[in-house]
Structure formats: structure tokens, C-alpha cells
KOLMAR-566306 format. One line per field, with one value per residue: residue number from 1; chain; x, y, z of N, C-alpha, C in turn. Coordinates in pm, whole numbers, plus 50000, padded with zeros to 5 digits. Layout:
pos = c(NUM:...)
unit = c(A:...)
n.xx = c(X:...)
n.yy = c(Y:...)
n.zz = c(Z:...)
ca.xx = c(X:...)
ca.yy = c(Y:...)
ca.zz = c(Z:...)
c.xx = c(X:...)
c.yy = c(Y:...)
c.zz = c(Z:...)
END
This chain:
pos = c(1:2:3:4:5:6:7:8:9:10:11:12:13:14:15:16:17:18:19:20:21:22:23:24:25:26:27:28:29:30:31:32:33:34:35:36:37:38:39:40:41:42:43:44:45:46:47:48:49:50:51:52:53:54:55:56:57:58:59:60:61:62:63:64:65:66:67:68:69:70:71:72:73:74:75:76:77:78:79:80:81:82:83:84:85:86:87:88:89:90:91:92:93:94:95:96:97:98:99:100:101:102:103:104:105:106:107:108:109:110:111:112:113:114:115:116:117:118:119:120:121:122:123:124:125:126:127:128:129:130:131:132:133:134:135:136:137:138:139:140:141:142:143:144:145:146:147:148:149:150:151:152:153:154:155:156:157:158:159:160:161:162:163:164:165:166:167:168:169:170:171:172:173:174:175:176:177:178:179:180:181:182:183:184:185:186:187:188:189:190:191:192:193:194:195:196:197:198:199:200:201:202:203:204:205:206:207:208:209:210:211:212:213:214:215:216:217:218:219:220:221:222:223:224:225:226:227:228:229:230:231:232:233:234:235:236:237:238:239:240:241:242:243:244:245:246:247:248:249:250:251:252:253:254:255:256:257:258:259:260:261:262:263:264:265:266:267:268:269:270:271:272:273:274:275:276:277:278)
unit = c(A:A:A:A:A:A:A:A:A:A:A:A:A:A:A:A:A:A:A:A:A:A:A:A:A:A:A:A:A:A:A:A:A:A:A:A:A:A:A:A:A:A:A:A:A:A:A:A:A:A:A:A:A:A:A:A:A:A:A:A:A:A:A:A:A:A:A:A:A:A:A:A:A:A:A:A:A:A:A:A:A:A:A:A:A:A:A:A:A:A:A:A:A:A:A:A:A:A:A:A:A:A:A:A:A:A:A:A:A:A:A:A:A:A:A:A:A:A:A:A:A:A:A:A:A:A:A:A:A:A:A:A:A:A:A:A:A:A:A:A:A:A:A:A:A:A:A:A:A:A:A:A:A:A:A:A:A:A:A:A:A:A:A:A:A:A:A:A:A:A:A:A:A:A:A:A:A:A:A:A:A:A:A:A:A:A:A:A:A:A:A:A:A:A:A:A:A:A:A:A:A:A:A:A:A:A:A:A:A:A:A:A:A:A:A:A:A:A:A:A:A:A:A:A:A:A:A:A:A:A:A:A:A:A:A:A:A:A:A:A:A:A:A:A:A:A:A:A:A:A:A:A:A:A:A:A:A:A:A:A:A:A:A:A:A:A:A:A:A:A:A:A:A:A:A:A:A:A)
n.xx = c(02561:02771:02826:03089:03201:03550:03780:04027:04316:04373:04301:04388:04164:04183:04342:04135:03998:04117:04119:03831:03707:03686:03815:03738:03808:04023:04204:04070:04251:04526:04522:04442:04745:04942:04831:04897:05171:05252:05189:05365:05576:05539:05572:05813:05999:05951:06128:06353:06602:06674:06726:06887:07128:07127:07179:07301:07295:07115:06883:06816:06791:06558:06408:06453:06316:06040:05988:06023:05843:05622:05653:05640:05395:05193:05268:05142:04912:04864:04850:04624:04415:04243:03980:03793:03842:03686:03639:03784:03759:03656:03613:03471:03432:03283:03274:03148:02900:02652:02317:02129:01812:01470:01285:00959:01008:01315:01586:01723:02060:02240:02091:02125:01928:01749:01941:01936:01682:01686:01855:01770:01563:01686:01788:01560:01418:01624:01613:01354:01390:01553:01802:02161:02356:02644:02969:03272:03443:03756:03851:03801:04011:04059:04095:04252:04186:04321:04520:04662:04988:05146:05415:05560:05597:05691:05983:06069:06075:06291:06492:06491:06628:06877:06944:07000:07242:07458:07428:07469:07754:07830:07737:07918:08159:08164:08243:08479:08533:08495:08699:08699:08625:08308:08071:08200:08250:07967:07979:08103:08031:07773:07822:08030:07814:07616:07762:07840:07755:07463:07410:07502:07312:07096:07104:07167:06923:06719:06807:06751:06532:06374:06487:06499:06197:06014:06115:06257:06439:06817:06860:06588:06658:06906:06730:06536:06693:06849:06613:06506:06692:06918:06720:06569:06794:06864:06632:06663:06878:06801:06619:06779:07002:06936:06787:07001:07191:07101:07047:07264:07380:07224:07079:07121:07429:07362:07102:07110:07057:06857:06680:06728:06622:06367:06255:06299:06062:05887:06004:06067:05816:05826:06017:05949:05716:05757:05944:05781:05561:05759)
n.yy = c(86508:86227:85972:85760:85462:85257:85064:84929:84913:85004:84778:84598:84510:84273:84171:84123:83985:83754:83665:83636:83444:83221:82971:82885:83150:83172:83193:83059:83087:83010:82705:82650:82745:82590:82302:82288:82330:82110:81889:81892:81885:81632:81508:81573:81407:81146:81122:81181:81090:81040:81291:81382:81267:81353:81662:81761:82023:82176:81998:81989:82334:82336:82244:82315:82544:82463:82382:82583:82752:82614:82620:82910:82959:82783:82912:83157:83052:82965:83191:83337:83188:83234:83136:83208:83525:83787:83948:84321:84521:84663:85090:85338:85663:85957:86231:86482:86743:86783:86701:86490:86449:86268:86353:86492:86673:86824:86713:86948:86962:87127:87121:86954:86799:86729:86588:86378:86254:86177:86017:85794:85741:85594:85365:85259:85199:85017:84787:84727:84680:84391:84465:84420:84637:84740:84680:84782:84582:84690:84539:84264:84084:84164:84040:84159:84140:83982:83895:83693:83727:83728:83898:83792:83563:83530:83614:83443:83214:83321:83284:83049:82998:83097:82948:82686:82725:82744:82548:82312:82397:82347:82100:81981:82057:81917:81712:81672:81487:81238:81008:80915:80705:80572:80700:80887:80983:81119:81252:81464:81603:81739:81844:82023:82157:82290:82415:82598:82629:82652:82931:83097:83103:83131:83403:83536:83499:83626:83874:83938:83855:84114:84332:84263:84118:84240:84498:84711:84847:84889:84941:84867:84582:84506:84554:84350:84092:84167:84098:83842:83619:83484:83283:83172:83041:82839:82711:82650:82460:82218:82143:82076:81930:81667:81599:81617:81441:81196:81239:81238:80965:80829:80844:80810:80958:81108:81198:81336:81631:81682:81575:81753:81965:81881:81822:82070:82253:82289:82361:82652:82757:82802:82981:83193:83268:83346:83503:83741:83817:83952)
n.zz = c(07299:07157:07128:07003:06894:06890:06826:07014:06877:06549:06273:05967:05710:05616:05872:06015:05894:05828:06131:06252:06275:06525:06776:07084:07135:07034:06707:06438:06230:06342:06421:06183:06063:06202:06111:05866:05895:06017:05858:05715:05788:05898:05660:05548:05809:05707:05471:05607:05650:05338:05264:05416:05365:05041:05126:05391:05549:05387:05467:05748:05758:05649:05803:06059:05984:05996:06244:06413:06313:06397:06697:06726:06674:06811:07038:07021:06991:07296:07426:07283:07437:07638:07851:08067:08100:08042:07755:07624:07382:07249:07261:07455:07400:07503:07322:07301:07475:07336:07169:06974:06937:06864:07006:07102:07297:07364:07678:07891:07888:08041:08265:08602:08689:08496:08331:08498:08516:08200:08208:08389:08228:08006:08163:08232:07992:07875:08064:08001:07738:07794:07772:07898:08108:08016:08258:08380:08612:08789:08916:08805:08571:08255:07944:07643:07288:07116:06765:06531:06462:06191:06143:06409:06368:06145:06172:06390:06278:06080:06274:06335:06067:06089:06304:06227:06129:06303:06435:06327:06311:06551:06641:06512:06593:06838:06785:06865:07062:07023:07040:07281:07567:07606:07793:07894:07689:07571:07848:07840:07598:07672:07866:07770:07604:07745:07892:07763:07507:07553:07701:07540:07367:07439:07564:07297:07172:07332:07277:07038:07035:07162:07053:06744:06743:06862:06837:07019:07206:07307:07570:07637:07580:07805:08026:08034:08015:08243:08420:08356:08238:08388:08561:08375:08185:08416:08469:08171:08157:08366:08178:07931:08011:08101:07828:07649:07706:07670:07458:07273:07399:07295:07055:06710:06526:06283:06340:06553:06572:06455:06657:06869:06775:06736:07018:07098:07022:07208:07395:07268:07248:07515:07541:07359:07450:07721:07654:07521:07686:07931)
ca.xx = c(02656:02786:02942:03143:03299:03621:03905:04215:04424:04315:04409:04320:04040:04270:04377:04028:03861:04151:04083:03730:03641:03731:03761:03781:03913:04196:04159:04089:04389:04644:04460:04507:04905:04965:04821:05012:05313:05317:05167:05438:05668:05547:05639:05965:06010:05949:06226:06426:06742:06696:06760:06998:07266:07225:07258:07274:07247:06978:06743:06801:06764:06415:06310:06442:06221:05917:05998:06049:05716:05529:05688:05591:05207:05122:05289:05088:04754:04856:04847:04521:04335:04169:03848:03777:03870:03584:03745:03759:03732:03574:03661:03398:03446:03211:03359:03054:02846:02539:02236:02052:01709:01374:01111:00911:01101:01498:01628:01806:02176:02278:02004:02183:01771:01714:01981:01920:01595:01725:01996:01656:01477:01732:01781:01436:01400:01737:01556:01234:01432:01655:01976:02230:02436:02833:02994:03366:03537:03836:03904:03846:04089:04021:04184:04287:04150:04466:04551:04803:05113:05231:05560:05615:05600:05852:06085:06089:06136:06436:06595:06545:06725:06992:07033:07076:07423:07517:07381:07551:07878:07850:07747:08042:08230:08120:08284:08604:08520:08405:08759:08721:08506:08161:08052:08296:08226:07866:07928:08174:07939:07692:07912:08003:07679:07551:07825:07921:07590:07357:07405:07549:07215:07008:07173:07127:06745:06674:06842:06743:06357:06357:06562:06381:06039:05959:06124:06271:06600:06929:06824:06492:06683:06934:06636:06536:06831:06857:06534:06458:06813:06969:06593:06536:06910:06866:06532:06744:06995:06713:06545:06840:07082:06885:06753:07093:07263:06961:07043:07454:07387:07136:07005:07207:07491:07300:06961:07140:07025:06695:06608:06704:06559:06223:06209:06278:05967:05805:06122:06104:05728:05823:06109:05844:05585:05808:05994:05662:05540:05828)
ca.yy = c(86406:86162:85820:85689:85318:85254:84979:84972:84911:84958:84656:84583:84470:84140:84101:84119:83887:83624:83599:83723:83275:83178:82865:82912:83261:83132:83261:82929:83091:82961:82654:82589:82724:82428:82183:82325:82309:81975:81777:81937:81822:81455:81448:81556:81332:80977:81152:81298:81008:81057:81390:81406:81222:81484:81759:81764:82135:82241:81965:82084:82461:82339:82104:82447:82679:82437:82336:82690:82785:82533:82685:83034:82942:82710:83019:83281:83014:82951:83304:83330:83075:83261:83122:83233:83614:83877:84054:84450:84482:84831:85220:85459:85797:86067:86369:86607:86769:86749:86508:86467:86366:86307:86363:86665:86796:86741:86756:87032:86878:87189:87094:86839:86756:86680:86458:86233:86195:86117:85857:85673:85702:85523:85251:85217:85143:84911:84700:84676:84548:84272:84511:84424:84741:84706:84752:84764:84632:84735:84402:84172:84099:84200:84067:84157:84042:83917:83851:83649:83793:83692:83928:83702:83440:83536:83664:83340:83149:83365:83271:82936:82911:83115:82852:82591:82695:82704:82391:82219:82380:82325:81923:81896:82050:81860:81551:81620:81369:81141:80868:80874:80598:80655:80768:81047:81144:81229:81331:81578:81656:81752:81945:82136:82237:82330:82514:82688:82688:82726:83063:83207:83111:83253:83555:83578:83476:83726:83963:83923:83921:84199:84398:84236:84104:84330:84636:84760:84917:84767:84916:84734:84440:84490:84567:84228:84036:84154:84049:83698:83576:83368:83232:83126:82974:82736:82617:82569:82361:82138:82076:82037:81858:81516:81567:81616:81328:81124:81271:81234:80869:80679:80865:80779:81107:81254:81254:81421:81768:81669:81530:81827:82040:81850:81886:82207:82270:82312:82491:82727:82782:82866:83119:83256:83324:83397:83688:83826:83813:83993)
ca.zz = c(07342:07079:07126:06951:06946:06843:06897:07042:06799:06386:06222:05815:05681:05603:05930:06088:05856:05922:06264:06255:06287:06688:06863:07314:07188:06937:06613:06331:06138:06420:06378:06018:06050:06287:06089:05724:05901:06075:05797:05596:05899:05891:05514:05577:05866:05633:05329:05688:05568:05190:05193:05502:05276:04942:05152:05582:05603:05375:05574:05864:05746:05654:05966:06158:05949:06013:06384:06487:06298:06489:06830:06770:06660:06929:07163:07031:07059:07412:07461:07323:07528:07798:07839:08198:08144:07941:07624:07574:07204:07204:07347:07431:07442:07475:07261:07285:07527:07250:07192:06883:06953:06785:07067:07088:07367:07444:07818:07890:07954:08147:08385:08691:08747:08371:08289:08589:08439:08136:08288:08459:08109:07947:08172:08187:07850:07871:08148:07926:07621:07826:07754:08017:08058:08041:08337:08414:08734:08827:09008:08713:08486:08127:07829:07513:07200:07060:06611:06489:06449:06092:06177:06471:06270:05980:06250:06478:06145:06067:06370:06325:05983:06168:06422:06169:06049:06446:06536:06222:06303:06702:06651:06414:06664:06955:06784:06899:07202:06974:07025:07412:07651:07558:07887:07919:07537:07626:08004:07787:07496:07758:07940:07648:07484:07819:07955:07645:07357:07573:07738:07433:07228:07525:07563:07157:07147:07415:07239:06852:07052:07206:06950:06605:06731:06964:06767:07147:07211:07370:07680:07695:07620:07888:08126:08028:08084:08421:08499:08294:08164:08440:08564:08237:08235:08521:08361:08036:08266:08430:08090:07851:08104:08096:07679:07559:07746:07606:07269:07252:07458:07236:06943:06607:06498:06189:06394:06695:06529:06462:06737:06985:06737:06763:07167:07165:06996:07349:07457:07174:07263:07611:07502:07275:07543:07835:07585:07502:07830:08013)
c.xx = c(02665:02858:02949:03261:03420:03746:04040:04317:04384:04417:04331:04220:04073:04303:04223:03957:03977:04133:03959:03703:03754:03701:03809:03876:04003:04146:04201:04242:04515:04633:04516:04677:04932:04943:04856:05120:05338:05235:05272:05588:05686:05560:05812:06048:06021:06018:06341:06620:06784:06778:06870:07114:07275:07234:07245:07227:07148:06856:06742:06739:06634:06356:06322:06351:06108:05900:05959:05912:05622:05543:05608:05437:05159:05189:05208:04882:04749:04841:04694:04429:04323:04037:03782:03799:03763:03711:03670:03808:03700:03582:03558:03423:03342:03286:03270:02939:02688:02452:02125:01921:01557:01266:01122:00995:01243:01529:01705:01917:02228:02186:02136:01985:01755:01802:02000:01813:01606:01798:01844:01562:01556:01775:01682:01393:01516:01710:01419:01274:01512:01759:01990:02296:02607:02888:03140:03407:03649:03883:03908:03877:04007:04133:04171:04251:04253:04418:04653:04873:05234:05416:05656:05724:05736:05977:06136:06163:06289:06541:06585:06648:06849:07038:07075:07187:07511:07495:07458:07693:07921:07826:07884:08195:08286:08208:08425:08630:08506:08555:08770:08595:08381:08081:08107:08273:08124:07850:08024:08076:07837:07727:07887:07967:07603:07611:07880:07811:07478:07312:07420:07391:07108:07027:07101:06973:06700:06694:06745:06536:06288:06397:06469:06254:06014:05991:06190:06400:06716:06886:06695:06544:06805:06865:06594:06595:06813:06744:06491:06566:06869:06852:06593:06619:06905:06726:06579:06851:06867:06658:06639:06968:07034:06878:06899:07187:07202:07025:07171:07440:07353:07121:07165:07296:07422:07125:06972:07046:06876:06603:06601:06610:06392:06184:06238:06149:05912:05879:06052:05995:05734:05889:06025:05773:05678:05930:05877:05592:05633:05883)
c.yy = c(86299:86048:85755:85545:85324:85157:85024:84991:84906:84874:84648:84478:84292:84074:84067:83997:83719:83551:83648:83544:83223:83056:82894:83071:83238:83097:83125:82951:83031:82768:82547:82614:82580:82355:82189:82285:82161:81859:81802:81870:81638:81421:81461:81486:81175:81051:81228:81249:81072:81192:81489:81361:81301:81546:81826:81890:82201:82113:82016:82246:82411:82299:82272:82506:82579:82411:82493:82796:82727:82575:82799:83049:82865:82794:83129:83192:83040:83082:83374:83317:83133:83304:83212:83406:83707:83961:84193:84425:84655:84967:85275:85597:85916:86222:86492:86669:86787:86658:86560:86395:86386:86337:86491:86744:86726:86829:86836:87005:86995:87182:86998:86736:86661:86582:86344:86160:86140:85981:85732:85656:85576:85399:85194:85114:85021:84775:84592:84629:84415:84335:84477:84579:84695:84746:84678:84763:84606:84549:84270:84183:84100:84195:84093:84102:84081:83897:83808:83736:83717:83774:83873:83597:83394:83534:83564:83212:83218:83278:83108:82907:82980:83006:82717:82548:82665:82592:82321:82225:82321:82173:81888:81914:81964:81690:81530:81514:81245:80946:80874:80757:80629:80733:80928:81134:81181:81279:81477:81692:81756:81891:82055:82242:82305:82453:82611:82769:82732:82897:83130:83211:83115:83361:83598:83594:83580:83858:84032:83945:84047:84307:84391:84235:84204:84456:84713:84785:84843:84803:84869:84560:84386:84492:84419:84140:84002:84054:83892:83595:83447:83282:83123:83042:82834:82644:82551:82411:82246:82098:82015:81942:81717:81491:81539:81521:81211:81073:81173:81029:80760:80735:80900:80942:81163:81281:81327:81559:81771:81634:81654:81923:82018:81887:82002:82288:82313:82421:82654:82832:82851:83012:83253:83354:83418:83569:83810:83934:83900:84140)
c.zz = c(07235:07183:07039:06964:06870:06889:06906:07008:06626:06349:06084:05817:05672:05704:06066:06024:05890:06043:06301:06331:06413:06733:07031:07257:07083:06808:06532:06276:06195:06407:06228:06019:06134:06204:05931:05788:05977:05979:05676:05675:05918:05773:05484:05700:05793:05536:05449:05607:05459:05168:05265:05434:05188:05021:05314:05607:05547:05391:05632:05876:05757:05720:06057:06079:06001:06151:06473:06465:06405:06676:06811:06719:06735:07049:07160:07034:07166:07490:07435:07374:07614:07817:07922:08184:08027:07866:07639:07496:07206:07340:07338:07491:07402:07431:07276:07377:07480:07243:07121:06926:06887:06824:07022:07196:07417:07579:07753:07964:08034:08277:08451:08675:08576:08326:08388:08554:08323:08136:08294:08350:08022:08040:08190:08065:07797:07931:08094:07866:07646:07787:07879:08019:08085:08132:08362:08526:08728:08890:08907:08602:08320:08016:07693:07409:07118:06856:06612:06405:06322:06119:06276:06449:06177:06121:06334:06350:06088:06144:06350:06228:06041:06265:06383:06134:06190:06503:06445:06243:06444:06737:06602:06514:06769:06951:06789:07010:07157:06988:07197:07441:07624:07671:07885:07765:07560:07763:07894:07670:07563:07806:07845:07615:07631:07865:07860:07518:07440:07666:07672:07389:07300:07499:07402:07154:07223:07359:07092:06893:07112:07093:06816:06600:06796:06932:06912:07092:07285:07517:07709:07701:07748:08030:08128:08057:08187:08485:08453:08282:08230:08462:08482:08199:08331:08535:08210:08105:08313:08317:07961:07874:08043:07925:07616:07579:07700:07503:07247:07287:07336:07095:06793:06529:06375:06241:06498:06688:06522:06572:06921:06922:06783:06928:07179:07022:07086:07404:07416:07220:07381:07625:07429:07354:07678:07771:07529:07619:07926:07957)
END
């Protein structure tokens, strides 16, 4: 009888030793991305002006590539983080009905009698050394020992600089309201972006994650849809309703962009997790 261990998934020697160093479970490397990208975030925050006048859309491109980083690495920590639940890490499978051994005499495994004795020798000897033995139930949950997902990563970052050129052309749009009562231009603005951007650039994100990150087919992502899409919708509505009337109301027109961008940082994180997740 052999056993042999073996994990669930082979991963490189590269991506083991990155996350080999754990804090509660959540691999240092997530860790250090967070704190590259938002001290790289608070330098482009104090030059956000300077460099919004040479050239509005390649800031933005770059506040989206770093905003949208910072979403999908504090989604795949939060996904880490589960203190409370024991990790499987390792498969055993017995491949061989054989058993190498060095006493003077080896049980005879076609015995039933002999390898019960054997069984009670070896926990014997498991009991004497303080081994616990491993035991799987069925009733508690068992998770995953999770790696960061550099392809995530790139791929969530894509989509952000994609949503830069749409957000640049859909503010510029937005300012056709801009010679009415001020009320009515952001109850309109509002309107708008709610009733118009934001289902489209659901629909898309759902799509482009299921499809790109996730490598799935159109019918997993119409399976999806069905089941997440509106949900998910009428939480967009309840959380972007109040921010964007906020935004349009008070916050000065070339920070409009930046500043939804920045709250949906959390968003982004949730879209992240809840497309993973489903």
C-alpha cells in the first residue's frame, strides 16, 4: 500500500513561494499589492489637478488602472480571510494494495484479522507519539487554500482602462443639462447615468467576467445573468442613487470622474467577489 500526497491544484514553484508567507490566511503578497498601489494612488492624488489640465483622459486612464487594481486585491484578500474554517491543502490516495516494511515479519494484507491488527498497531504508535490523526467531517466546512490571482488582476485592470474612455465620454455627455436649474440638472444627470450607464456597464462587467476572467462560455454567462444581474441592479440603484446625486450636486466638474471612480472602489470589490462567487 503506498500513499501518496498530492495537491489539488499544481501551481509553480513561483507561485508557491509568493504566497508561501500568510497573515489570518491572506497571503503577504496581497498585502504588499495594496500598499504599491495606494501609495502610488496618494501620489497621484496631490499632482490629481496638475496633470488633469495637460491631459484629462490619460489621468483618469491611470487613477482607473490603480483604483480598479486596488478593488480586485482587497476582493481576492476578502476572499481569503477565513479564519474560522480548517484548510485542505493535501489529497491522499492510496494507489496500491502493497506495503514495504522493515520488520522481521509483514502482515499478511489479504488477511481481514491481520490488517486490523495492523490498523491498532499504527494508531498505537500515533497515540504514543502525540500524532492527532486527520479526520474529515462531512458537516464542517472546508476551505480552500486560495493564491493570488495575478490574471485576475491584469484582467480587472483592463477593464478599468476600458471604462475610462466611457466614463470620459458619458460625463461629457451628461453635460447636456448643464444650462437648466441646478436641481433639475442633477435630478436629470442622476436620472441619466442610472437609468441608462448603469445597466449597460453591468450587463458588460458581468459579461467581460465571466467570458475573460473566468474563461466561461456565453452560456455560463447567460446562466449568470439570469441568476445575479437584476439583484445586483437594485443594489447598484440603492448605492449609486444617493453617491451620484452627491457627486453631480457638490463635487467640482473635472473631479466628478474621480470621485465616483474612488467610491466605487468598494463597489468594484463587491462586483469582483459577488462574480467570482456566483
Amino acid at each position: 500500500m503506498t500513499i501518496e500526497l498530492e495537491t489539488d491544484q499544481e501551481k509553480s514553484v513561483f507561485t508557491k513561494v509568493l504566497n508561501c508567507i500568510r497573515i489570518r490566511n491572506i497571503p503577504l503578497i496581497n498585502f504588499c499589492i495594496i500598499w504599491i498601489l495606494g501609495s502610488f494612488l496618494l501620489k497621484l492624488t496631490t499632482k490629481y489637478t496638475e496633470l488633469y489640465i495637460k491631459n484629462s483622459l490619460i489621468t483618469i486612464i491611470v487613477t482607473n488602472l490603480v483604483l480598479f487594481g486596488i478593488s480586485e486585491t482587497l476582493a481576492q484578500t476578502l476572499i481569503c480571510y477565513k479564519p474560522n474554517e480548517p484548510f485542505v491543502t493535501l489529497r491522499v490516495n492510496v494507489r496500491s494494495p502493497e506495503l514495504s516494511l522493515t520488520a522481521d515479519e509483514e502482515p499478511d494484507l489479504r488477511n481481514e484479522q491481520d490488517i486490523n491488527e495492523f490498523i491498532d498497531y499504527i494508531e498505537r504508535e500515533e497515540n504514543d507519539m502525540g500524532i492527532r490523526p486527520f479526520v474529515v467531517d462531512d458537516d464542517v466546512p472546508m476551505a480552500e487554500l486560495t493564491f493570488f490571482q495575478f490574471d485576475r488582476l491584469a484582467g480587472f485592470m483592463i477593464w478599468g482602462f476600458v471604462m475610462a474612455f466611457c466614463q470620459c465620454l458619458w460625463y461629457k455627455f451628461l453635460q447636456i443639462y448643464s444650462t437648466d436649474p441646478k436641481f433639475i440638472e442633477v435630478l436629470r444627470k442622476v436620472l441619466t447615468d442610472q437609468l441608462c450607464y448603469s445597466p449597460l456597464s453591468l450587463l458588460a462587467f458581468f459579461t467581460y467576467g465571466t467570458m475573460v476572467l473566468e474563461k466561461g462560455s456565453w452560456e455560463d454567462t447567460k446562466d449568470k445573468l439570469s441568476r445575479i444581474y437584476l439583484k445586483t441592479l437594485l443594489i447598484n440603484y440603492s448605492v449609486w442613487f444617493p453617491v451620484q446625486f452627491i457627486n453631480f450636486l457638490l463635487v467640482p466638474r473635472d473631479f466628478q470622474v474621480p470621485f465616483s471612480s474612488s467610491i466605487s472602489v468598494l463597489w468594484n470589490c463587491f462586483l469582483s467577489m459577488r462574480n467570482s462567487s456566483s
